[in-house]
N, C-alpha and C positions, 0 to 999 in steps of 0.2 A: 504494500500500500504506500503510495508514494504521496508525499505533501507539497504542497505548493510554500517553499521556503520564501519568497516574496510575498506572502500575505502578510498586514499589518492588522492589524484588530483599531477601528477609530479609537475607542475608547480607551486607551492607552496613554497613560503617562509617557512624556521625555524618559522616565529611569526606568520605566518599564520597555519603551523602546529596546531604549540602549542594551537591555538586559538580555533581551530577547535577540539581537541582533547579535551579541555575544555567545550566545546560545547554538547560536543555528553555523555562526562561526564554527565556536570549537566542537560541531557535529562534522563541519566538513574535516577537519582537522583530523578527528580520530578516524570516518569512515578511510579517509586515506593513509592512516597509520593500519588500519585494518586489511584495508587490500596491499600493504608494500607488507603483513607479516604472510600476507596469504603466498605472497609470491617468495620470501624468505622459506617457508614452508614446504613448499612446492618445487623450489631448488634443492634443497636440504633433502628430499622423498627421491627427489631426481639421482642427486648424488650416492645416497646410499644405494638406491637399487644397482647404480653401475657400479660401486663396490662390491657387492652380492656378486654381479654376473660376474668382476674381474676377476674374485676368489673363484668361485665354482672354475673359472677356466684355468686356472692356476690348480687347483688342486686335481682337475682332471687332466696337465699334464704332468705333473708331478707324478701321477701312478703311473706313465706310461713312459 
């Protein structure tokens, strides 16, 4: 469900603005700390799985 981050409510105080505008700030703030741990993440899953394949290939020339 997605919001319309430009809506102002009239009835709003200047501190309530401000507050709110802060707000919606630091949401953009974390969703984008959220997608750079997704991709951290995602590298990290990347890397181990070719660690995995490098071993298994190593250990299957190792017996041979």
């Amino acid at each position: 469900m997605e919001e319309d981050d430009s809506y102002v409510p009239s009835d709003l105080t200047a501190e309530e603005r401000q507050e709110l505008e802060n707000i919606r700030r630091r949401k953009q703030e974390l969703l984008a700390d959220i997608q750079r741990l997704k991709d951290e993440i995602a590298e990290v899953a990347n890397e181990i799985e070719n660690l995995g394949s490098t071993e298994e290939s190593f250990s299957f020339c190792y017996f041979f």
